[in-house]
TIRO-2110 file (N, C-alpha, C; in Angstrom, 1 decimal):
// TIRO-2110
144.6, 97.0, 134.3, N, 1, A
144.5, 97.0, 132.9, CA, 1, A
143.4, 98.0, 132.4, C, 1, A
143.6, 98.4, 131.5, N, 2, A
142.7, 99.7, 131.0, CA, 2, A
141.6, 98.8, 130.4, C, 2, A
140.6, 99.6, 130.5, N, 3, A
139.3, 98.8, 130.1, CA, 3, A
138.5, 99.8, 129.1, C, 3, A
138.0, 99.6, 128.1, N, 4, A
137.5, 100.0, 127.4, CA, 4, A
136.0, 100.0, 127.1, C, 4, A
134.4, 100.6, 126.8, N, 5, A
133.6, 100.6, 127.5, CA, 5, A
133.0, 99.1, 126.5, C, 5, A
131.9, 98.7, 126.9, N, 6, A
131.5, 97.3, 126.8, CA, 6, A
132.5, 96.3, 127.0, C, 6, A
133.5, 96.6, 128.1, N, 7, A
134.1, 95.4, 128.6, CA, 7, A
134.8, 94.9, 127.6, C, 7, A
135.5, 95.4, 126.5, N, 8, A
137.0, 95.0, 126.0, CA, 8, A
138.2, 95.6, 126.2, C, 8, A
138.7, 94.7, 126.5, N, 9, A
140.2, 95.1, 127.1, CA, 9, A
141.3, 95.6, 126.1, C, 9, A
142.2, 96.7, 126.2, N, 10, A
143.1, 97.2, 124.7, CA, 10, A
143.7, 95.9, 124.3, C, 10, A
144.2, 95.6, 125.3, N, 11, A
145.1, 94.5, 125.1, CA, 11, A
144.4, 93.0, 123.9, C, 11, A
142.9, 92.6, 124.0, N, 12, A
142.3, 91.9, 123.2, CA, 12, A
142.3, 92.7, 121.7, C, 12, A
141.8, 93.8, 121.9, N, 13, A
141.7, 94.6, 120.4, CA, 13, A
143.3, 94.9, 120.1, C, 13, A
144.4, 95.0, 120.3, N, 14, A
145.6, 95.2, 120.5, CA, 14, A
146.1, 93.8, 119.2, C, 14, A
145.7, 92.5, 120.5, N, 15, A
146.2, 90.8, 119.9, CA, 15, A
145.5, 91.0, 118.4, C, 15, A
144.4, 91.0, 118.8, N, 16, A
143.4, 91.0, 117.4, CA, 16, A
143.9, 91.6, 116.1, C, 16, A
144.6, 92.5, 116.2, N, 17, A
144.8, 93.8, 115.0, CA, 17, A
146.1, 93.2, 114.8, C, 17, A
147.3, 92.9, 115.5, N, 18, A
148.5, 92.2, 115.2, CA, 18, A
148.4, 91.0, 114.6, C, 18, A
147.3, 89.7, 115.0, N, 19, A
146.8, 89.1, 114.5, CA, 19, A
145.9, 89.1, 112.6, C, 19, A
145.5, 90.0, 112.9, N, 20, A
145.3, 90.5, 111.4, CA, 20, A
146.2, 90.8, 110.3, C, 20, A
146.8, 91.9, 111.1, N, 21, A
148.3, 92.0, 110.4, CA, 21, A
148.9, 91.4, 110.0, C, 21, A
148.8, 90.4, 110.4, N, 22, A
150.3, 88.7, 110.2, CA, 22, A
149.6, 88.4, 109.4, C, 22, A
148.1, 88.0, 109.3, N, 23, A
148.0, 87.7, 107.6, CA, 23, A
147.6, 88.5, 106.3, C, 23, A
148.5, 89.7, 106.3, N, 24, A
147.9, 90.2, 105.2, CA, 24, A
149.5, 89.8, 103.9, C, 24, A
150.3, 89.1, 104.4, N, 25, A
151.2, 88.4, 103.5, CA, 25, A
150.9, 87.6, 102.7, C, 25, A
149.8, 86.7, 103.3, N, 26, A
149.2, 85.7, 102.8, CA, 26, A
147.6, 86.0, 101.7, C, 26, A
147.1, 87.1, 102.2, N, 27, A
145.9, 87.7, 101.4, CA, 27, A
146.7, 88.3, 100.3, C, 27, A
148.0, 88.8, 100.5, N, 28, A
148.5, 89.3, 99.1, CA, 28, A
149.0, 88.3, 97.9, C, 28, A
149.7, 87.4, 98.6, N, 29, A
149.4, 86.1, 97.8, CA, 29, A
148.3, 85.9, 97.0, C, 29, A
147.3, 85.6, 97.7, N, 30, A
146.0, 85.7, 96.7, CA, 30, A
145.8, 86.4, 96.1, C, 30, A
146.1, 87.8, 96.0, N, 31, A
145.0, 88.7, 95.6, CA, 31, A
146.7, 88.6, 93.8, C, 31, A
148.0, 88.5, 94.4, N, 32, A
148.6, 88.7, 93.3, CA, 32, A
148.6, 87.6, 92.1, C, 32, A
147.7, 86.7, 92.7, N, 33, A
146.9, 85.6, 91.5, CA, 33, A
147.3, 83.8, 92.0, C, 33, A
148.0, 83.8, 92.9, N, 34, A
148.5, 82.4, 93.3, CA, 34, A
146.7, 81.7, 94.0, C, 34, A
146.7, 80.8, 93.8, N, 35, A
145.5, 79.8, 93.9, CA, 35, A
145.3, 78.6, 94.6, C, 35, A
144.5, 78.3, 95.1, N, 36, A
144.7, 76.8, 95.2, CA, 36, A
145.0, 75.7, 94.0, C, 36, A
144.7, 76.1, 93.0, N, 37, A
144.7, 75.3, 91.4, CA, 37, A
146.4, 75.2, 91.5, C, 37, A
147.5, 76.4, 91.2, N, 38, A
148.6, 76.7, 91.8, CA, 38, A
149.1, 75.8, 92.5, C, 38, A
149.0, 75.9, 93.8, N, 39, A
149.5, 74.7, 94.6, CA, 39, A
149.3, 73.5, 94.4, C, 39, A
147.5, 73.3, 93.6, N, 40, A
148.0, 71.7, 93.5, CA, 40, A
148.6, 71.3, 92.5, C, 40, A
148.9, 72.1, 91.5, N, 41, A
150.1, 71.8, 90.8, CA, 41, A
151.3, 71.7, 91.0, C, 41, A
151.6, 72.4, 92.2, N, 42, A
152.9, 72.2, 93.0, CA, 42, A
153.1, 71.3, 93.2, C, 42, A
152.3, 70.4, 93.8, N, 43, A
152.1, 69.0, 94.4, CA, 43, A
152.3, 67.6, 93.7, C, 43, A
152.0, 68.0, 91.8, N, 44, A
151.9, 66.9, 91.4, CA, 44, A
153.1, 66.8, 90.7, C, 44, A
154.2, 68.1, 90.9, N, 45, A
155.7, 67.3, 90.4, CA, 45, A
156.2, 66.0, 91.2, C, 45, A
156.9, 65.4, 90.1, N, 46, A
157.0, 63.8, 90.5, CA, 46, A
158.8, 64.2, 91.8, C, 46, A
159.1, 65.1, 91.9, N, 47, A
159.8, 65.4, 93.0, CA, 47, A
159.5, 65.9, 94.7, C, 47, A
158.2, 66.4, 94.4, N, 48, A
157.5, 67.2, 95.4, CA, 48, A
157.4, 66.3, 97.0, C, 48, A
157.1, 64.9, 96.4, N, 49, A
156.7, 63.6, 97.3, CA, 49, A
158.0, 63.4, 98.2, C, 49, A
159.0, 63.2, 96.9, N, 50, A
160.1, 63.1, 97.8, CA, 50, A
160.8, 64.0, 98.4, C, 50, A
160.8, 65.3, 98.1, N, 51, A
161.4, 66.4, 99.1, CA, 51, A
160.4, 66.8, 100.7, C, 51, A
159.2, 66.1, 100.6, N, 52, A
158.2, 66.3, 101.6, CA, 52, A
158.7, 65.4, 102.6, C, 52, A
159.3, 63.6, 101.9, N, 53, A
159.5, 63.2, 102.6, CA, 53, A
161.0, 63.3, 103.3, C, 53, A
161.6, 64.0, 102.7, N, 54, A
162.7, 64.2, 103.2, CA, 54, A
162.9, 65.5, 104.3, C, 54, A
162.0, 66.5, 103.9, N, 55, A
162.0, 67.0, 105.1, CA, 55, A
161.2, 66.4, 106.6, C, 55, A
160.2, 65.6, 106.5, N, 56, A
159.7, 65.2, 107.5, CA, 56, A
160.7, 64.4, 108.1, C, 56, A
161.3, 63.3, 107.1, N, 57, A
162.6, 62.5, 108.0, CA, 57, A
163.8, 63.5, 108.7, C, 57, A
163.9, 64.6, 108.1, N, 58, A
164.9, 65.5, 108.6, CA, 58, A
164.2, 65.9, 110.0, C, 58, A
163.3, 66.5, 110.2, N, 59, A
162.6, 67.1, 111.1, CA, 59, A
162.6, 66.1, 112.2, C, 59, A
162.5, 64.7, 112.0, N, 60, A
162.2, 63.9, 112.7, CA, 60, A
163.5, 63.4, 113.5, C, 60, A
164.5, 63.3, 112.7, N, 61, A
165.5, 63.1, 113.0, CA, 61, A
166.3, 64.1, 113.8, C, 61, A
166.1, 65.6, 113.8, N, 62, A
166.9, 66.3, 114.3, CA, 62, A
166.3, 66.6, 115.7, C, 62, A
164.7, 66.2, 115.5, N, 63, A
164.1, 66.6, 117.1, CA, 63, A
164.7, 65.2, 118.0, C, 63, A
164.8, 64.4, 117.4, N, 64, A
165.0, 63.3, 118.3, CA, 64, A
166.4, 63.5, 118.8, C, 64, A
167.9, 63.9, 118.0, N, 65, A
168.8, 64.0, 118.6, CA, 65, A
168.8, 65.5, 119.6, C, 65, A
168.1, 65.8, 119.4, N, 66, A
168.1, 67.2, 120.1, CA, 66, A
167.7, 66.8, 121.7, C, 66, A
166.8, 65.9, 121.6, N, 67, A
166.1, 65.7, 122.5, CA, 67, A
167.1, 64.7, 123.6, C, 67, A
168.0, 63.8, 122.5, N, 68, A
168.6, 63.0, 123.2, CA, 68, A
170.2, 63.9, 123.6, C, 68, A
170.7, 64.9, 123.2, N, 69, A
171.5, 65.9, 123.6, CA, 69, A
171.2, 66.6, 124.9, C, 69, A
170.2, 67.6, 124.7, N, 70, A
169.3, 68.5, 125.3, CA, 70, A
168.9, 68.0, 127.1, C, 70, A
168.5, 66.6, 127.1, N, 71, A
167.9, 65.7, 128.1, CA, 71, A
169.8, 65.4, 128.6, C, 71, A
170.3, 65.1, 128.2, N, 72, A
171.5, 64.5, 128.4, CA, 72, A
172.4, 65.2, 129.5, C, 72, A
172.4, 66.8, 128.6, N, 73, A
173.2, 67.5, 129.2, CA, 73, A
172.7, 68.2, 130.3, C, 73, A
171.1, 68.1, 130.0, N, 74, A
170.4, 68.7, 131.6, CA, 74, A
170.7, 67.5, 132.7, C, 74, A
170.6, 66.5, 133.1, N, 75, A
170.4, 65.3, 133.6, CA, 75, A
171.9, 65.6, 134.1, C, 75, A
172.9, 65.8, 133.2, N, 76, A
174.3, 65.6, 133.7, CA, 76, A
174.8, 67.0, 134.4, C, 76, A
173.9, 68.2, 133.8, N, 77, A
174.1, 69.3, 134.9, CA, 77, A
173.8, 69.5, 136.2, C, 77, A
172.2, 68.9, 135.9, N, 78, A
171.5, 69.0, 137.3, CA, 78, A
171.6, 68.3, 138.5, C, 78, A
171.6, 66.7, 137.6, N, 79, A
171.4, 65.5, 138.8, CA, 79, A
173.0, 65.2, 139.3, C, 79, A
173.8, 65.4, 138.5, N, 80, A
175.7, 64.9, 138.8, CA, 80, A
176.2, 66.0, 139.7, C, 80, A
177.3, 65.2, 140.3, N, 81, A
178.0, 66.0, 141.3, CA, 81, A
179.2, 66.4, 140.0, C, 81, A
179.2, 66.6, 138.8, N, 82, A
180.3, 67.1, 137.7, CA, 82, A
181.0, 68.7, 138.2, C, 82, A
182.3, 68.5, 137.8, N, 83, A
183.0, 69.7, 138.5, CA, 83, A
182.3, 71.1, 137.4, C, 83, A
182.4, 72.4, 138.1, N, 84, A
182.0, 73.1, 137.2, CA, 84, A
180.8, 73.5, 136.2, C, 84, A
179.3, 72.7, 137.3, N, 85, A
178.7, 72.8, 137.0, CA, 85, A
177.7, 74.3, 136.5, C, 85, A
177.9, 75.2, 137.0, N, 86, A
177.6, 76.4, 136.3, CA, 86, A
178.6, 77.0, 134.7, C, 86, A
179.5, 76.5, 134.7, N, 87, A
180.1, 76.9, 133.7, CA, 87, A
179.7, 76.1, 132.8, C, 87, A
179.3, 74.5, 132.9, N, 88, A
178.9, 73.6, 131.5, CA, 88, A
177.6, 74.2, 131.5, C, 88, A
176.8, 74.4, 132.4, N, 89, A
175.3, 75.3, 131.8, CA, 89, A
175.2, 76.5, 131.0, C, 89, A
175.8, 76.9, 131.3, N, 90, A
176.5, 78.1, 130.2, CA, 90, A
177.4, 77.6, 128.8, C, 90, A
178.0, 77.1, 128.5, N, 91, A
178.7, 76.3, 127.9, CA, 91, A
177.4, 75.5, 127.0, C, 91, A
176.9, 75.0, 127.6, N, 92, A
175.6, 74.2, 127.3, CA, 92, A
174.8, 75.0, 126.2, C, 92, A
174.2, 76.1, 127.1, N, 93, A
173.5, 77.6, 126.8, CA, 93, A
174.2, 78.0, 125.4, C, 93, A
175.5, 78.5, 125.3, N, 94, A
176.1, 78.6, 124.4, CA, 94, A
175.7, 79.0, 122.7, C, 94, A
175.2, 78.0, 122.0, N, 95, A
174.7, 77.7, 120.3, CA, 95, A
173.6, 78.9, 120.4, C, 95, A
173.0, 79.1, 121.3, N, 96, A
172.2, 79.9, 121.1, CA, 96, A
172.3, 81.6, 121.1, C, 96, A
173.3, 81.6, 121.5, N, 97, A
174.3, 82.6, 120.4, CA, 97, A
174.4, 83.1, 118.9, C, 97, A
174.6, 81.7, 118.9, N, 98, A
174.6, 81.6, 117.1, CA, 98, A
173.8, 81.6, 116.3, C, 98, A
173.2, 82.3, 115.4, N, 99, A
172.2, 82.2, 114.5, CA, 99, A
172.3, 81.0, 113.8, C, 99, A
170.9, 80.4, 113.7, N, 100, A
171.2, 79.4, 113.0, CA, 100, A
171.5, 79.2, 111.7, C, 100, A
171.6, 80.2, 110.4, N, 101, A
172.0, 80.1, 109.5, CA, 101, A
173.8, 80.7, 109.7, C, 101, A
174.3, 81.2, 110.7, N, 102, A
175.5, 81.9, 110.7, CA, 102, A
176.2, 80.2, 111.2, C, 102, A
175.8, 79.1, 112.1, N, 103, A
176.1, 78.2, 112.3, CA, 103, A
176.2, 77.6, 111.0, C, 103, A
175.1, 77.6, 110.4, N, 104, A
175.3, 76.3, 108.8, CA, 104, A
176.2, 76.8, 107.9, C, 104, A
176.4, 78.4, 107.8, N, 105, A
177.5, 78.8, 106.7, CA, 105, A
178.6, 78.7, 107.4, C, 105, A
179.1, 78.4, 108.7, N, 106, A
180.6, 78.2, 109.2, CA, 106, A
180.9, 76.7, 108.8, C, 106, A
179.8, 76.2, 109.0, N, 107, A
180.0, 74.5, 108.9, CA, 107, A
179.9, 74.0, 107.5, C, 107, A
179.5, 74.8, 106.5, N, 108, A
179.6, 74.6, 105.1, CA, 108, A
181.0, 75.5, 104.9, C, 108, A
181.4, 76.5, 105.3, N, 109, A
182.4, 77.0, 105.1, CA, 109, A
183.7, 75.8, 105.3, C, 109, A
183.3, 75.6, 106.5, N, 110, A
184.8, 74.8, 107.0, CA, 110, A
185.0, 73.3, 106.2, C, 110, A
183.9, 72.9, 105.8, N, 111, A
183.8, 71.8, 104.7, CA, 111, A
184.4, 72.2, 103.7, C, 111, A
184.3, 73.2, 103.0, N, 112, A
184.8, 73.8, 101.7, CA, 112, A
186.5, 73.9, 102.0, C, 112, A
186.7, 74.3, 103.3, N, 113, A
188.1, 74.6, 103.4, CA, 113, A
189.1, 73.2, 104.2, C, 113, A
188.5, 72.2, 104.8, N, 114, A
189.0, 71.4, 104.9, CA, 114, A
188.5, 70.0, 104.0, C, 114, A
187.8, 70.0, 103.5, N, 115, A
187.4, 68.7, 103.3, CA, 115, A
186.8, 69.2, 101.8, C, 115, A
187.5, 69.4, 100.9, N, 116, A
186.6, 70.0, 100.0, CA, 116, A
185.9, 69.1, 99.0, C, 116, A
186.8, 68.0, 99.3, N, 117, A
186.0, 67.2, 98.2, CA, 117, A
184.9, 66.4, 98.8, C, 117, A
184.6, 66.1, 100.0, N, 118, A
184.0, 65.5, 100.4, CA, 118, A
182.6, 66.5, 100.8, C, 118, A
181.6, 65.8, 100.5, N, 119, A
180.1, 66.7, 100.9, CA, 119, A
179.7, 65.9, 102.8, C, 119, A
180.0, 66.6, 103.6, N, 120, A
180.2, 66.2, 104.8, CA, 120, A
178.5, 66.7, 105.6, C, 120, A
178.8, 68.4, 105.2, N, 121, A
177.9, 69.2, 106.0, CA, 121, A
176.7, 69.0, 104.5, C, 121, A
176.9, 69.2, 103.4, N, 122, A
175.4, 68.9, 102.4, CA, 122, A
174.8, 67.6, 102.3, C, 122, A
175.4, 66.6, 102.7, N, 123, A
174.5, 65.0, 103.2, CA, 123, A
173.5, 65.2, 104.3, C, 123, A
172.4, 64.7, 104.4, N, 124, A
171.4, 64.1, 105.3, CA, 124, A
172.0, 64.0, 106.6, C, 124, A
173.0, 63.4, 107.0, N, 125, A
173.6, 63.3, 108.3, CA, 125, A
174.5, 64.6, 108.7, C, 125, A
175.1, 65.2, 108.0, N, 126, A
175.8, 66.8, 108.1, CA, 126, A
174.4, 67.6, 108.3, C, 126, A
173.6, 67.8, 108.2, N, 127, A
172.7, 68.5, 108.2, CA, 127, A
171.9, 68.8, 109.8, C, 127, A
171.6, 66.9, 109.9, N, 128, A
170.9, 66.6, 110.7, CA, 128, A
172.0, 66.9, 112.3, C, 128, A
173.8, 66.8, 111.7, N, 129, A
174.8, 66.9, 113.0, CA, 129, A
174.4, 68.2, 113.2, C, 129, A
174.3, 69.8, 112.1, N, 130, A
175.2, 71.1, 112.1, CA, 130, A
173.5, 71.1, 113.2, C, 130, A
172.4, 70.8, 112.7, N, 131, A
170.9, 71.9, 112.7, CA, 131, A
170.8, 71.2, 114.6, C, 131, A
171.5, 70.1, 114.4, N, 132, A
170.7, 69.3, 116.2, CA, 132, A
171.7, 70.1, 117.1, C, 132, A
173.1, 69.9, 116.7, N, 133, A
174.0, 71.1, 117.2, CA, 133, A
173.6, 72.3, 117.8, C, 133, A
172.7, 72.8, 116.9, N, 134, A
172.5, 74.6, 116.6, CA, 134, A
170.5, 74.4, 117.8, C, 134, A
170.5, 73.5, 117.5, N, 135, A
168.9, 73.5, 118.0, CA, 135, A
168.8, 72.9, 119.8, C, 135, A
169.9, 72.3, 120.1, N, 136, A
169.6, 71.6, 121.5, CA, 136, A
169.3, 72.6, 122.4, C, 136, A
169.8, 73.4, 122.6, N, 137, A
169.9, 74.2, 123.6, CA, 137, A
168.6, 74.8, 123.9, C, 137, A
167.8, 74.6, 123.3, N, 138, A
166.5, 74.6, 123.6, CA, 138, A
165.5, 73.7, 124.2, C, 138, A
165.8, 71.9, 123.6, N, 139, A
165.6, 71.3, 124.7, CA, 139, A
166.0, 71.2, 126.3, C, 139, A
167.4, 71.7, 126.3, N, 140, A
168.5, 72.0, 127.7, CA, 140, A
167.9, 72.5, 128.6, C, 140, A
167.6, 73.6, 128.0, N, 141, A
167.1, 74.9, 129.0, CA, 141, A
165.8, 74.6, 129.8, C, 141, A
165.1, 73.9, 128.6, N, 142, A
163.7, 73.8, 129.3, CA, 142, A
163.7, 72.3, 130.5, C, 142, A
164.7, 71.1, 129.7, N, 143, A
165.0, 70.2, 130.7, CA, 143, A
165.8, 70.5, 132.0, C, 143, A
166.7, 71.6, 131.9, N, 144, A
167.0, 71.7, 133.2, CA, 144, A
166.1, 72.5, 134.0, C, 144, A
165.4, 73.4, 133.7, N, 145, A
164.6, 73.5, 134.3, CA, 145, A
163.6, 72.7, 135.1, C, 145, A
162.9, 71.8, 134.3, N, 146, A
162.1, 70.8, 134.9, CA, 146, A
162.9, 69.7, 135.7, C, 146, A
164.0, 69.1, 135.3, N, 147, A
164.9, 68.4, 136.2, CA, 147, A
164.9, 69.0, 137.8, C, 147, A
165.2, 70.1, 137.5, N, 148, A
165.3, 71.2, 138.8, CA, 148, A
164.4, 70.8, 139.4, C, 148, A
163.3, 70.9, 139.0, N, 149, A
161.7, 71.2, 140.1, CA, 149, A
161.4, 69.1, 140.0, C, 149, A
161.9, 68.2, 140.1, N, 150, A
161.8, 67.2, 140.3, CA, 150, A
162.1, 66.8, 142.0, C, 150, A
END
C-alpha cells in the first residue's frame, strides 16, 4: 500500500474526503435555510405520529417475513436432499434482479389490470407481500452461506 510521509495511508485520506463528500447534501440543506425549528415543526403534525408508526410496523413486519422466507429457503437448499438443488438457489437468488421499485410498479401494475377495484398491492399487507418478496434474497444468500459452514 502506498504510504505517504507521517504515516498516512492514501487510502485513509481517500475514505476521509469521500466521507466528506456524502455530507455536503446535508450542509446544503442548512445552509438553503431548513433548521432544526423546521423539523420540529414537521413533527408536530397531528399525522406525523402515525405515519412513523406505520413505517416502523412496516419495517418490522417485512424484516421478519424476510427472515422467515430467506432462513427457509436456505435450510431447504442446503440441509435437504431436494431435487435440483442448484437450480432453486438460483431461482431463490433470482428478485434480486429486479429493482425494487421495477418490482412494486409491476405489482401495482398488475393490480390495476386484474383486480382493479380492489387495493391488494396499496394495503399494508400488499406492501409488506410485494417489498418481503423483493427483499429475501438477501437474507438467503447470507443464510446459505452460514448454513454451509455449520
Amino acid at each position: 500500500m502506498l504510504r505517504l510521509r507521517g504515516g498516512r495511508s492514501v487510502t485513509v485520506i481517500v475514505a476521509v474526503t469521500v466521507a466528506l463528500l456524502s455530507l455536503l447534501p446535508i450542509g446544503y440543506l442548512f445552509s438553503a435555510g431548513l433548521s432544526f425549528g423546521a423539523i420540529q415543526t414537521l413533527f408536530t403534525y397531528p399525522s406525523t405520529a402515525d405515519r412513523i408508526l406505520n413505517t416502523v410496523a412496516l419495517t418490522v413486519t417485512i424484516s421478519a417475513l424476510s427472515i422467515v422466507i430467506g432462513v427457509g429457503a436456505a435450510i431447504l437448499v442446503v440441509r435437504t436432499n431436494v431435487w435440483a438443488r442448484r437450480i432453486l438457489t438460483v431461482l431463490f437468488a433470482m428478485p434480486l434482479a429486479v429493482p425494487g421499485f421495477v418490482s412494486a410498479y409491476a405489482a401495482y401494475s398488475a393490480n390495476l389490470l386484474f383486480a382493479p377495484t380492489l387495493d391488494i398491492v396499496t394495503s399494508f399487507a400488499g406492501a409488506v407481500f410485494v417489498m418481503s418478496l423483493s427483499l429475501y434474497p438477501y437474507v438467503f444468500l447470507a443464510c446459505v452461506v452460514a448454513v454451509r459452514n455449520i
